[in-house]
C-alpha positions, 0 to 999 in steps of 0.5 A, a space after each residue: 518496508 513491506 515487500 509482501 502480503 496478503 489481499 483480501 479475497 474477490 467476496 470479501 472485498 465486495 463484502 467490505 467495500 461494496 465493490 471488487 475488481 473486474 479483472 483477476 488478482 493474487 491474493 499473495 503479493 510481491 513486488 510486481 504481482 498483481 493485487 486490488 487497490 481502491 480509489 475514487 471513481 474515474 482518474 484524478 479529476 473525479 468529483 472529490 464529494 463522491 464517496 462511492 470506492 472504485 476497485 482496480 487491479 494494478 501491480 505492486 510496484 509503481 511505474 510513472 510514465 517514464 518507466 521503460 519497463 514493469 521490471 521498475 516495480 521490484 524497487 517502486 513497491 514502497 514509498 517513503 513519505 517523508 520524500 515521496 513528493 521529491 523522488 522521480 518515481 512518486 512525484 509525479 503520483 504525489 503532486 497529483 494526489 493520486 490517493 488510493 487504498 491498498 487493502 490486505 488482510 496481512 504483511 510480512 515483515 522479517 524478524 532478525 532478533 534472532 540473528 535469522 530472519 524469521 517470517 512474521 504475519 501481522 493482521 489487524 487484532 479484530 481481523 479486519 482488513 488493513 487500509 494501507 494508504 498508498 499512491 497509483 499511477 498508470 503507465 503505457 507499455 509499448 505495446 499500448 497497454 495501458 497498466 495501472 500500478 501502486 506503492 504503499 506509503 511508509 513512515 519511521 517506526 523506530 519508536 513503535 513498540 511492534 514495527 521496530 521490531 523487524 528488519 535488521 537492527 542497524 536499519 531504519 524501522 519503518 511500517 506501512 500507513 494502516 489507515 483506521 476505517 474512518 480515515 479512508 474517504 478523508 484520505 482519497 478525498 484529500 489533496 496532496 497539501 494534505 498528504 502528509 496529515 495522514 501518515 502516522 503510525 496504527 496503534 500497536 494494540 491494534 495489531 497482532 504478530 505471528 512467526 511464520 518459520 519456514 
């Protein structure tokens, strides 16, 4: 489960994508900072033939319209696929096919093999930037601001040869959906009958880890 990484800076996601949120955003992330994420222009009744990405700030941590405050963020940053469309939290995102693209440059996942855990950097090999498959809602704070927000979609990893390696050994291993570029337009087009299609594991060949010991 990836509760930390890294965006791509406001030129290299105009570089990348075409296009960059208005809005200011950090480039180091925690639940319930404020990072970049794509989706299809305009909300879920767009025209799904467009193919031109929108770039929105939102938080790192979804909040449906019940949230009674962003707070809700620090447990909502991440979503499991498996029962993404069941929990209160994502459901809502889920049946409406609320796709979206969450773009990194890493993710730090904890490695205990040591017995302590120790901070691992993992990029893609090529130095390119992750598409993390994700899921945004917008929530309505009291005072009538309108927040847009995100979780990133995870999958098992217990039989990835580089994911299985982080989090504690009596813990489920799981990573993020790194979608390859071909895959992300066929993702925020897709509707959520076909969500599922899309969660599977990136090649371990593709990624590259570094220990980041404090």
């Amino acid at each position: 489960m990836c509760s930390h990484y890294e965006a791509p800076s406001h030129q290299r996601l105009l570089d990348g994508f075409g296009v960059a949120p208005q809005l200011s955003f950090k480039e180091d992330l925690w639940p319930t900072y404020h990072g970049p994420f794509l989706r299809l222009p305009g909300d879920e009744e767009a025209d799904n033939h467009q193919s031109t990405f929108e770039a929105l700030t939102g938080q790192f941590g979804l909040l449906p319209f019940w949230a009674k405050d962003q707070t809700l963020g620090r447990r909502t940053y991440n979503a499991r696929s498996e029962t993404a469309s069941s929990k209160p939290s994502f459901r809502d995102a889920w049946k409406k096919g609320r796709h979206c693209i969450i773009p990194a440059t890493a993710i730090y996942e904890p490695d205990w093999r040591t017995g302590k855990a120790v901070p691992t950097r993992i990029t893609r090999s090529d130095g390119g930037i992750m598409a993390i498959a994700g899921l945004w809602d917008e929530w309505r704070s009291p005072d009538g601001e309108l927040i847009h927000s995100f979780a990133m979609l995870t999958v098992n990893a217990d039989e990835h040869s580089l994911m299985s390696q982080y989090h504690k050994p009596q813990d489920e291993k799981r990573s993020v959906v790194i979608l390859p570029n071909g895959l992300i337009t066929d993702w925020l087009r897709a509707g959520a009958d076909k969500s599922m299609d899309f969660m599977r594991l990136y090649p371990a060949d593709r990624l590259s880890a570094e220990a980041r010991p404090a």
